[in-house]
N, C-alpha and C positions, 0 to 999 in steps of 0.2 A: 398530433403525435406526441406522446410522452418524449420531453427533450431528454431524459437520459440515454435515450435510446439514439444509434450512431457518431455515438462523441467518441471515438476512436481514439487510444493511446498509443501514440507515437513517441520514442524516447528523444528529445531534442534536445543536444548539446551543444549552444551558441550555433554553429554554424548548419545553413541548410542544403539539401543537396536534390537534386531531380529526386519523383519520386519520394521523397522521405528524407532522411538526417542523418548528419556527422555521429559517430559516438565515438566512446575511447575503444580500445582494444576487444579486439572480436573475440577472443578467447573467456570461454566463461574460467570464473574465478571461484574458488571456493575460501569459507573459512568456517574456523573449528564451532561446533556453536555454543552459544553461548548460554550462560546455566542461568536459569530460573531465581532471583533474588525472593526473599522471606516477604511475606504480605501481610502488612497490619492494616488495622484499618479503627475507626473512631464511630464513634455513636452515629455522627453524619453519614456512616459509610464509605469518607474520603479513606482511600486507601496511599498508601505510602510510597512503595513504590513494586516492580514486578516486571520482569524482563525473562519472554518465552525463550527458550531455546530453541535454536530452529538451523538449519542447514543454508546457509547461505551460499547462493551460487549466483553469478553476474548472467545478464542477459546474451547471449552470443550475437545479437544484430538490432537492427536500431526498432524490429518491428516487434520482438517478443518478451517487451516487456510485462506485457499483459502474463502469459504463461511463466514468464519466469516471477514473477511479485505472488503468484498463486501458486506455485511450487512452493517457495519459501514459506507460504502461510500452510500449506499440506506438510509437510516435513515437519511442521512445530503437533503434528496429528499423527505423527508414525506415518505417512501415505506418503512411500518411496519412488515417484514419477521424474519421468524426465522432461524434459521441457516442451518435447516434441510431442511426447502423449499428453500432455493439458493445452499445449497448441491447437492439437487436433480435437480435442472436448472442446475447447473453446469456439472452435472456427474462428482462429487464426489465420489472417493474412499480410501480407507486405504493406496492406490497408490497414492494419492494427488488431486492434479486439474492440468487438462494436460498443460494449460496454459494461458498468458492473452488474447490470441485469445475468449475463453472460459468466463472469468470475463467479455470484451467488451460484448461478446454477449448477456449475461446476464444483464447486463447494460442498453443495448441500448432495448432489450426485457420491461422491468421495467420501464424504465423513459423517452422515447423517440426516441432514435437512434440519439443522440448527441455523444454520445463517440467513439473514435476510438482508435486501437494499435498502438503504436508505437516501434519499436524493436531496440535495442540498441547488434548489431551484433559482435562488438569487443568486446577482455579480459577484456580492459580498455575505458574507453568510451573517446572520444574525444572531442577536445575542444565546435567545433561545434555541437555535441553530450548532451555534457551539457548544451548548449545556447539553442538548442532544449527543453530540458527536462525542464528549466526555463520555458521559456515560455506557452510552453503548462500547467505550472500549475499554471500561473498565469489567464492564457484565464479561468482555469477549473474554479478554487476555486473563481474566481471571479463573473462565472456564478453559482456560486454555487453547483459545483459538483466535489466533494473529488476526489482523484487521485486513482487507483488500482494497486502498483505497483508487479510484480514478481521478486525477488531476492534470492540473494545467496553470502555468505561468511561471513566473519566478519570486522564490523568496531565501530569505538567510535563517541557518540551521543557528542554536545557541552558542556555538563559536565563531560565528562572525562568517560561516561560506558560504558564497552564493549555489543556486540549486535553480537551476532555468529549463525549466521544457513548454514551450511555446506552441507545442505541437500536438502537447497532452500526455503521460504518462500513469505506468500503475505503479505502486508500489507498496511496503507492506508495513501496515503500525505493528510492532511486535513487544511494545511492554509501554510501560510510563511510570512516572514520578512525582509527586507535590501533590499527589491526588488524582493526578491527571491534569495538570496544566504544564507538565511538557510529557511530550510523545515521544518514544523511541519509534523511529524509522529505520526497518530493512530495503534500500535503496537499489535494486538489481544492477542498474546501470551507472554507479559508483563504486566498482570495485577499490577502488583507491582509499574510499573512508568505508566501505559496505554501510556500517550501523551512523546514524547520528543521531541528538537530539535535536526536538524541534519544539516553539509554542504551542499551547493545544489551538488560539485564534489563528496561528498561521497554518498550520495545517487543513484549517475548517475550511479557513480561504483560499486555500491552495485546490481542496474539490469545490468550491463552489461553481453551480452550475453542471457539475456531475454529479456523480455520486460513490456510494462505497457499502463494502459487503462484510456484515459482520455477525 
């Protein structure tokens, strides 16, 4: 069986609980979003830097982060859904979202059939792994279409905060900078910071062994 397939995202916040996990506050969140930065780019094609606009709204429960990280990447698409209708695209359950197989399709259902998975099949992802993962999101964010990543474990955003889901979690790359060696992350189930930055290697490694839709 393809291992992308059943890696379920659960949002995990330090503490676990029957069934599933702690989060912060049930209430989604919203904020204003955020505008599109100017894109240069060099003979290389490293690009500079580039941050989608998009509708940020926090997850309402520890299971839908899947819907809500895919909301946020459809909203940077004009595609005005609620979290309950890409729930139910999805096949969403209190089990999670079975995978990014699932977000692609729902994706490409929505806005075209632009998006495809890509699966990052090691512990650790690898060089050419991450040079992958670059690129593809500079192709995305460039055309305008937010990343959907599936991940798992814990690592620290460029200011120093930790960011833990043991459980697996979605979330959403929505621009980047240096070229792409840091990621802008749309985080559902951080309303407290919503957006941060991140490395592009910590990020690779944060879906390894999932995958992600772009």
């Amino acid at each position: 069986m393809n291992p992308i397939v059943q890696k379920s995202g659960l949002s995990v916040v330090g503490l676990l609980v029957a069934g599933g996990c702690a989060l912060g506050p049930a209430v989604a969140a919203q904020a204003a979003p955020v505008q599109a930065a100017p894109t240069s780019s060099s003979q290389n094609d490293r690009h500079a830097e580039r941050i989608l606009g998009v509708d940020y709204q926090a997850q309402p429960n520890f299971y839908y982060c899947g819907p809500a990280a895919t909301r946020i990447a459809l909203s940077a698409q004009g595609k005005a859904l609620s979290q309950d209708e890409v729930a139910q695209l999805l096949g969403t359950t209190e089990a999670g979202t079975p995978s990014a197989l699932d977000t692609t399709r729902v994706l490409n259902q929505l806005t075209g059939g632009k998006y495809r998975t890509t699966e990052i099949r090691d512990s650790v992802a690898r060089p050419d792994q991450v040079e992958q993962l670059r690129r593809d999101v500079l192709a995305a964010v460039d055309a305008g279409r937010p990343v959907v990543a599936n991940i798992k474990g814990t690592t620290v955003d460029t200011d120093g905060n930790p960011h833990s889901y043991e459980g697996g979690h979605y979330l959403t790359l929505v621009g980047y900078r240096d070229g792409g060696d840091t990621i802008r992350v749309a985080d559902p189930a951080d309303p407290a910071l919503g957006e941060y930055w991140m490395s592009l290697p910590k990020v690779a490694n944060w879906i390894a062994e999932r995958g992600y839709s772009s």
